[in-house]
C-alpha positions as CSV (number, residue, x, y, z in Angstrom):
1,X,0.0,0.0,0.0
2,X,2.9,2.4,0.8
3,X,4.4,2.6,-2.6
4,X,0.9,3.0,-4.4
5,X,0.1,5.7,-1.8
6,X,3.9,7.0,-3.1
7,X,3.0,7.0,-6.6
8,X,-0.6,8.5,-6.2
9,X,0.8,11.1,-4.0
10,X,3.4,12.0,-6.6
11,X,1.3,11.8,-9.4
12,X,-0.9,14.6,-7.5
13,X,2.4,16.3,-6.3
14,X,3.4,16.7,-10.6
15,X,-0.4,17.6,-11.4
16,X,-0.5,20.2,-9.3
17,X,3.2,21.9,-10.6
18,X,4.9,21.5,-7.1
19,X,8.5,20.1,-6.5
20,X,8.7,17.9,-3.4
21,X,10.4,21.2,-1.5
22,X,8.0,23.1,-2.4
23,X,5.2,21.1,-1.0
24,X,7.1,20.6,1.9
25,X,7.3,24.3,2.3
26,X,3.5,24.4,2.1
27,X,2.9,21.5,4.8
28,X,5.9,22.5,7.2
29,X,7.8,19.4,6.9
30,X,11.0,18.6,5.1
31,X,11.5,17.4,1.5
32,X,12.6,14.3,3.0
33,X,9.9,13.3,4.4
34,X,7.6,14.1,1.0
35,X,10.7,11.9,-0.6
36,X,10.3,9.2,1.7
37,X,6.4,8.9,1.2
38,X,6.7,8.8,-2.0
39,X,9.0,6.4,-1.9
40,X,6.9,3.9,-0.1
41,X,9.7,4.0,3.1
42,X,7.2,6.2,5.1
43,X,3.7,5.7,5.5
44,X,2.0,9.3,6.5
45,X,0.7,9.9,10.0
46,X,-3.0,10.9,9.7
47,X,-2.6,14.5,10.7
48,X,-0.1,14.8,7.7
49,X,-2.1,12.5,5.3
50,X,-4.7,15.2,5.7
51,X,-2.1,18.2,5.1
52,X,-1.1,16.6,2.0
53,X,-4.4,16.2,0.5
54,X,-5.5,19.9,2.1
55,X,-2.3,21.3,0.2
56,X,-3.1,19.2,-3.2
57,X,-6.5,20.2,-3.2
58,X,-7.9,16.4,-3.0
59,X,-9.8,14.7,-0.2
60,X,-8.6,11.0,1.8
61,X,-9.6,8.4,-0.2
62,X,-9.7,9.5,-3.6
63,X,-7.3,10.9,-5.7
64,X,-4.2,10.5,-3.5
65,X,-5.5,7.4,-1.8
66,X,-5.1,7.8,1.3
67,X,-7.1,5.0,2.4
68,X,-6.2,3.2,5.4
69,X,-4.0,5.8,6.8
């Protein structure tokens, strides 16, 4: 599930014109941690599952998939 949720996260990262500093930037955390999500070596917290999708404009459980976070 963690490298889907990578993909999906950095497919909506791409859509939406951001580098993974700059959504970082946006959610207060560090590029690494955006790199390590999408990845699949970090599965997001819940609280920053929901920044993610607040910052790429998409809700839990749809485009980013976010499901079972």
């Amino acid at each position: 599930m963690a490298i889907e949720l990578g993909t999906r996260l950095r497919e909506a990262r791409t859509e939406a014109g951001l580098t993974q500093a700059e959504l970082a930037e946006r959610i207060g955390v560090s590029r690494k941690t955006i790199n390590t999500v999408e990845n699949g070596v970090f599965v997001p917290s819940t609280t920053l599952a929901l920044k993610l999708a607040r910052a790429l404009k998409t809700r839990l459980g749809t485009d980013v998939a976010f499901v079972g976070v």
